[in-house]
N, C-alpha and C positions, 0 to 999 in steps of 0.2 A: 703115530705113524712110524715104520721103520723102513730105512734104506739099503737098498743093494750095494757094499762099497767096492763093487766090481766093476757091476752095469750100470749102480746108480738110481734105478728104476725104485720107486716107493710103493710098497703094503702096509696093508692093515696090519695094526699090533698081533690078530692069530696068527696072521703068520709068521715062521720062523724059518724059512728059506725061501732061494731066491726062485719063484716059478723057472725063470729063465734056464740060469747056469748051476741054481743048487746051492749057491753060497750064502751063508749062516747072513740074516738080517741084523745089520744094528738099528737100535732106536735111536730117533730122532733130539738132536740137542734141545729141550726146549727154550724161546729166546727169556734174555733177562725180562723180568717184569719192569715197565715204566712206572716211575712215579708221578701222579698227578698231583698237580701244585694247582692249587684254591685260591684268590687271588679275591684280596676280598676290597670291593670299591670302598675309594675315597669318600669318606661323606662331607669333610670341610668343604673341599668346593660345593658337593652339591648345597650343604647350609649355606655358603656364600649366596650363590646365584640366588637361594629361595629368599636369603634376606635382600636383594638389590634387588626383585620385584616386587616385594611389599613397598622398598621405600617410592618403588617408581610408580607404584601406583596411589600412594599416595598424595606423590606433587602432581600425579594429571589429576586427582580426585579436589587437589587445592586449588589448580589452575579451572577448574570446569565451575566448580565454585565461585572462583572469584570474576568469573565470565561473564555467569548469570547473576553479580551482581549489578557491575557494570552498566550490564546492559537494563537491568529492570529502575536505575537510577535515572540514567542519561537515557531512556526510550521515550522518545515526544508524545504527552497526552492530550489531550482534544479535552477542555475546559469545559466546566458544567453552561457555563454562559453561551460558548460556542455551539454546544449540543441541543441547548433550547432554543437558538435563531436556527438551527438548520430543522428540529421540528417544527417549529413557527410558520416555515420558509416553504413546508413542503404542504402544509395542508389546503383543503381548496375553501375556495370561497361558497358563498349563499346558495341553495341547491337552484336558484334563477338566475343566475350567469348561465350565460353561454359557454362561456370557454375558462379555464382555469387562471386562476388568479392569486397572488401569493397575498398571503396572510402571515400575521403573528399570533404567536402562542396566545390563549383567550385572556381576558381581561376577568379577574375578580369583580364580581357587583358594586362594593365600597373600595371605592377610588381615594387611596392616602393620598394626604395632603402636601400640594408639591410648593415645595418654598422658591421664589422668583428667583432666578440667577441673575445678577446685574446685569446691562448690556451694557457691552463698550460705548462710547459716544463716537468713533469715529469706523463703526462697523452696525448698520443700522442691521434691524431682522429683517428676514428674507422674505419677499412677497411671493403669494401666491400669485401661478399667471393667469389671467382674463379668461373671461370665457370665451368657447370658440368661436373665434368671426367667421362668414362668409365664405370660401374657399373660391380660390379665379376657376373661371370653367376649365383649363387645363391641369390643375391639378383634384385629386379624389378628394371624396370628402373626410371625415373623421374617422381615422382607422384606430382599430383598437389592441394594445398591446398586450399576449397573453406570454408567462412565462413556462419557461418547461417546468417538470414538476420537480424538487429539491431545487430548486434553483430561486435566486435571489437578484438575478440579471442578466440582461438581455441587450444582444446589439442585433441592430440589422440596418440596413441600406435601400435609400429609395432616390429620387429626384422630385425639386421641388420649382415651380415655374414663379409661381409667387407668394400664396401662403398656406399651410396647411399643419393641421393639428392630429396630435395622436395621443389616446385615452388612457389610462392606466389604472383602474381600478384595486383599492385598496379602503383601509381601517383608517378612522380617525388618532393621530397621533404617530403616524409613519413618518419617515426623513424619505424624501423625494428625492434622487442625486439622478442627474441628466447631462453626457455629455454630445457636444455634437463636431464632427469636423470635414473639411470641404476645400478644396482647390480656392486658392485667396480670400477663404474664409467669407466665401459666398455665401452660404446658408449657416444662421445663426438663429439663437430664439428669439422671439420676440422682445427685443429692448435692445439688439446686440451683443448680446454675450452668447457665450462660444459653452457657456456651463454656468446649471442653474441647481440650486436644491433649496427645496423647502416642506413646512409639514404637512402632511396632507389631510383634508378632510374624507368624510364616509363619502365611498363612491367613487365615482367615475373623475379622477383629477386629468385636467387639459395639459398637453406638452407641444403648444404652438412652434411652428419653425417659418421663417420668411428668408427670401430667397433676395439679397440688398445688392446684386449683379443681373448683367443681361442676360438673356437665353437662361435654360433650364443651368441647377447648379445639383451634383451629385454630391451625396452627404451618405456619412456614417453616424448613425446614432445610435449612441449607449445608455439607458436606461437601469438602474439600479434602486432599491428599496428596502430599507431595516426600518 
C-alpha cells in the first residue's frame, strides 16, 4: 500500500500519484516482524502428579483390600448344625396330618449306639405328662398345636376355667420345651410348674394346663421343639 503525505488517503502499490491532489505516493513503512516465543511445558510437575496418582491409587487399592479382608474374617456364619435344625425344622409331617407339623432331619435305618450319660442324683429325668383327662364343660376340648412353616416355635394365648390340654405332634426322640405364664400364676401345667420339657414320643404328645385359681385364668403359652 502507498500513502498520500499530503491528504494522507492510501492506494494500491500501481499507483503512483495522489487521485486527489497529484502528489507523488510514498510506500507504506512495513511494521517490524514479531518474534514468536515457543514455550515449551514443564514436564516435572506433570511426572510429579502422574507419580502421586499411581501411589494414591495404590493405598486405596491396599485399603479396599484389606476391607474385604476384614470383613470376610469377622462376617457371622450360620453353622452346618444350625442349618440342618432349621432344614429339620421346616419340613412337614406324614402326608395324614391335617395341619403341618415340625419335624427333624430323617433318621438313618442303623441307629449308633448311644452310651448312658449318668444322671445327677439330685436332678431326677423329666416325666412325660399324662394323658388327657376329661376337660370341665367350660373349657374346649384338645386343641392341637400347628407350627408355621421354618419355624421351631410357637406362642399363643387362650383362657383356661379348669383344665385343658393341647396336642403337639412330633418324632420319637425330640426335647419338648413348654412355657406358660398368667396373672398369679393362676394357670400352670399339670403338677404346678410354670415350665416343663421332656422327650417326646411318635405322635400326638399332650401339653395339659390347670387353672389352680377362681374364675377363668388367662395364660400365655410357649411351646418350642428340637
Amino acid at each position: 500500500m502507498k500513502n498520500c503525505p499530503k491528504c494522507g488517503q492510501s492506494f494500491l502499490d500501481e499507483y503512483l500519484y495522489c487521485l486527489s491532489d497529484g502528489t507523488p505516493l510514498v510506500a507504506q513503512a512495513s511494521p517490524p516482524e514479531e518474534l514468536t516465543v515457543i514455550r515449551k511445558p514443564k514436564r516435572e510437575g506433570m511426572k510429579t502428579s502422574t507419580v502421586l496418582l499411581f501411589i494414591l491409587a495404590g493405598v486405596l487399592t491396599l485399603a479396599l483390600g484389606a476391607t474385604i479382608g476384614v470383613l470376610y474374617v469377622f462376617w457371622p456364619r450360620q453353622t452346618a448344625v444350625e442349618q440342618v435344625q432349621r432344614n429339620g425344622a421346616s419340613e412337614r409331617p406324614a402326608a395324614n396330618q391335617r395341619q403341618s407339623q415340625p419335624t427333624v432331619t430323617p433318621e438313618s435305618t442303623v441307629q449308633p449306639e448311644r452310651t448312658p450319660t449318668p444322671k445327677k442324683e439330685d436332678s431326677p429325668p423329666p416325666q412325660r405328662p399324662s394323658a388327657p383327662a376329661p376337660t370341665d364343660a367350660g373349657d374346649p376340648g384338645p386343641t392341637r398345636i400347628s407350627f408355621r412353616a421354618g419355624r421351631v416355635s410357637e406362642t399363643l394365648t387362650g383362657t383356661v376355667s379348669n383344665f385343658r390340654t393341647y396336642l403337639l405332634y412330633a418324632k420319637d426322640g425330640q426335647t419338648l420345651t413348654a412355657s406358660v405364664r398368667s396373672d398369679d400364676d393362676c394357670a400352670t401345667f399339670d403338677g404346678g410348674s410354670t415350665r416343663i420339657s421332656y422327650p417326646t414320643g411318635s405322635g400326638d404328645n399332650p401339653i395339659p394346663l390347670v387353672n389352680n385359681c377362681d374364675g377363668q385364668a388367662r395364660y400365655t403359652l410357649t411351646v418350642s421343639i428340637r
